[in-house]
C-alpha positions in Angstrom: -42.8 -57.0 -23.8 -39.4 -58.7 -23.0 -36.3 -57.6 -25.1 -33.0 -59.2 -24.7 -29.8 -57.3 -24.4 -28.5 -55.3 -27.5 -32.4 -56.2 -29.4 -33.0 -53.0 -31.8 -35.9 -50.9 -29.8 -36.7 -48.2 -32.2 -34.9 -46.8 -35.0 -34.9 -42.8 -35.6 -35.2 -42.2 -39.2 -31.9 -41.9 -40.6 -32.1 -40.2 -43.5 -30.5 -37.2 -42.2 -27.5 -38.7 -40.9 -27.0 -40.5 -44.2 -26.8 -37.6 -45.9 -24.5 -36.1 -43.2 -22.1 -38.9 -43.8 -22.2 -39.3 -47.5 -21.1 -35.6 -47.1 -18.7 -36.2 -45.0 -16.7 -38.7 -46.7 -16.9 -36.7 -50.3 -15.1 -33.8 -48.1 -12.6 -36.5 -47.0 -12.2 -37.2 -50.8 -12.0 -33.7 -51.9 -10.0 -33.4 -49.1 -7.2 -36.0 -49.9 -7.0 -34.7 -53.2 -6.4 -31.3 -52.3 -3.3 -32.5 -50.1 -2.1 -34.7 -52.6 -2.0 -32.0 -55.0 -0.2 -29.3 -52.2 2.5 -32.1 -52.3 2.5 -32.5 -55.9 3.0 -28.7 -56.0 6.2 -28.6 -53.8 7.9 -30.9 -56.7 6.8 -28.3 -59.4 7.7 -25.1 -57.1 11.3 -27.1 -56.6 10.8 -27.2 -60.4 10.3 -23.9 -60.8 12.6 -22.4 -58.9 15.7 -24.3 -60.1 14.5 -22.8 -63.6 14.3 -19.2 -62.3 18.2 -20.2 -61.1 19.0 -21.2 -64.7 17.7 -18.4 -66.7 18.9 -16.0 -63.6 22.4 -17.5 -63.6 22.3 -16.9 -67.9 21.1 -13.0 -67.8 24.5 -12.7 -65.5 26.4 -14.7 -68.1 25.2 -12.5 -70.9 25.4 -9.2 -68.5 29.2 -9.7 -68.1 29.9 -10.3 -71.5 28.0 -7.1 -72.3 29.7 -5.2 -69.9 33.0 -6.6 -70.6 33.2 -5.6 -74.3 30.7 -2.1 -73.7 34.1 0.1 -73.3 35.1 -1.0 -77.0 31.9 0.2 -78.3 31.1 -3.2 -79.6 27.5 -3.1 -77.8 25.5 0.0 -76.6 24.9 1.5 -73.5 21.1 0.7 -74.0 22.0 -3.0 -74.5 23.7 -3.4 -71.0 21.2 -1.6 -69.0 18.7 -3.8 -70.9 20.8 -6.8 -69.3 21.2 -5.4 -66.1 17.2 -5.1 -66.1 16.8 -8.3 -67.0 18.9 -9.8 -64.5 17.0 -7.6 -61.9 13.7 -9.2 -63.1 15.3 -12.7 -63.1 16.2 -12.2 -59.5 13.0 -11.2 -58.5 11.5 -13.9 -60.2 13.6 -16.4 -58.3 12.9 -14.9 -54.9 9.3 -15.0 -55.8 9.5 -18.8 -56.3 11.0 -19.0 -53.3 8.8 -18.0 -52.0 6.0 -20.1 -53.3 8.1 -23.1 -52.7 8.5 -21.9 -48.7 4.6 -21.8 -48.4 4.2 -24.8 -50.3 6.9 -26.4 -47.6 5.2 -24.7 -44.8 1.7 -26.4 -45.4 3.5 -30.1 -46.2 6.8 -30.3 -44.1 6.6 -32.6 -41.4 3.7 -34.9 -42.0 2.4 -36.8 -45.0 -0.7 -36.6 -46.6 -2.7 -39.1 -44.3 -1.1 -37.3 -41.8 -2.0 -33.8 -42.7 -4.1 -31.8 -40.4 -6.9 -31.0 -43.0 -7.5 -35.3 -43.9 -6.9 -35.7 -40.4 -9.9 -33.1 -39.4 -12.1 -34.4 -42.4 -11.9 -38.5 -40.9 -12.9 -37.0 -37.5 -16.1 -35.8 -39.6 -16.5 -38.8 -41.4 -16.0 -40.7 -38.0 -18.6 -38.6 -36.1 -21.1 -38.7 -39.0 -20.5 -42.4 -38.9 -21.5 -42.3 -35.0 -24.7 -39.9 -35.5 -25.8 -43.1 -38.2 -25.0 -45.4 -35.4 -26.9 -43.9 -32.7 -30.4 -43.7 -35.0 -30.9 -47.2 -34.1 -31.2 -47.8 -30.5 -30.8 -51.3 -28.7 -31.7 -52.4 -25.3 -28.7 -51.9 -22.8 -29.6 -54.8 -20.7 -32.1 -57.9 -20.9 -35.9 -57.1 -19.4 -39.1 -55.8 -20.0 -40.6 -52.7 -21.4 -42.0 -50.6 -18.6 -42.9 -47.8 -19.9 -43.0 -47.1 -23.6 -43.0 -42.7 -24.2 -43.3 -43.0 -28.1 -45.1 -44.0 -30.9 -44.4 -44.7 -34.7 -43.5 -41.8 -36.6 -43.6 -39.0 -33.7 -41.3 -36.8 -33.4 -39.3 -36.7 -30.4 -36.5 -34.1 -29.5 -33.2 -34.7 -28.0 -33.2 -35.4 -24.4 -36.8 -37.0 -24.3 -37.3 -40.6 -22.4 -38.4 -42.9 -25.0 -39.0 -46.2 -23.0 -38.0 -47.8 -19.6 -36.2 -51.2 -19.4 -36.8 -53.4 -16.0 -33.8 -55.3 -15.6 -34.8 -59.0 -15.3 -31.6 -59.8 -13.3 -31.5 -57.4 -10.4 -35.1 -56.8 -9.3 -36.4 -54.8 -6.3 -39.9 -52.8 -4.9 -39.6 -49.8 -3.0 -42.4 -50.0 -0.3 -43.4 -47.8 2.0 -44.7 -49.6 5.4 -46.3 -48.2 8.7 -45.3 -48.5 11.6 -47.6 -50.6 12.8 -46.9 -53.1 10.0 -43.4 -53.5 10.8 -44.4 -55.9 13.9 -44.0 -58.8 12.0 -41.2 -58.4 9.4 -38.0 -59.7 9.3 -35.0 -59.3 6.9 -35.1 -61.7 4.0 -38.6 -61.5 3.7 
């Protein structure tokens, strides 16, 4: 049979890479969104952290007016070692969301969320499920005949195994094998 160049020759079923690639791009989706909400999370960390400052900065403010009038016995012992307690919790508080906000920063700074590593490493899935769907349909390289044809509809074949032969129509040779005693009368060109 003749086939021109780039003509479908067989088609591997596909279904598996279909569902390879429909998985692939809801992983880039889940993906995204998972970025996008690391970045969304730096603002509320900043958030967060600028609050601990506030409350921190008023358990000083009511920790030196404590201690300020404790010597007049105006307020207890008890109440400014409860103030000092609290400004100890404030402070750890704020280096805890520090904290949070640092590892927030250390999984965004630098890049942008099409440009993070994770979307980055899920569209190299998507792309190379797209190219498994690709490759289930397989063309003629060049324009010729079938040869040899090593498969039949609906058999299985495994990877590696020759499926057909093309002759190219353009560039066409025989290897022979001549005596010597033939050779008498050739001459090139022939």
């Amino acid at each position: 049979e003749t086939v021109a160049a780039g003509q479908t020759l067989l088609e591997l079923d596909p279904s598996d890479a279909r569902v390879a690639m429909d998985a692939a791009v809801a992983d880039l989706a889940s993906t995204v969104r998972q970025v996008r909400g690391s970045f969304a999370q730096v603002d509320r960390l900043r958030a967060q952290v600028a609050l601990r400052e506030v409350e921190l900065a008023r358990a000083k403010q009511d920790l030196a007016r404590r201690a300020s009038i404790e010597g007049g016995g105006a307020v207890s012992t008890e109440e400014v070692a409860h103030a000092r307690e609290s400004v100890q919790g404030f402070e750890a508080a704020l280096r805890a969301a520090r904290e949070d906000l640092n590892v927030a920063l250390a999984q965004t700074e630098g890049t942008t969320p099409a440009r993070h590593p994770l979307v980055t490493r899920a569209a190299a899935r998507v792309r190379d499920a797209a190219l498994a769907l690709q490759r289930t349909r397989i063309a003629s390289p060049v324009r010729g005949v079938v040869g040899r044809k090593g498969v039949q509809i609906g058999q299985r074949v495994a990877p590696g195994t020759p499926l057909m032969g093309i002759v190219p129509l353009e560039d066409v040779w025989v290897d022979a094998n001549f005596k010597e005693v033939q050779l008498e009368r050739m001459r090139i060109g022939q």
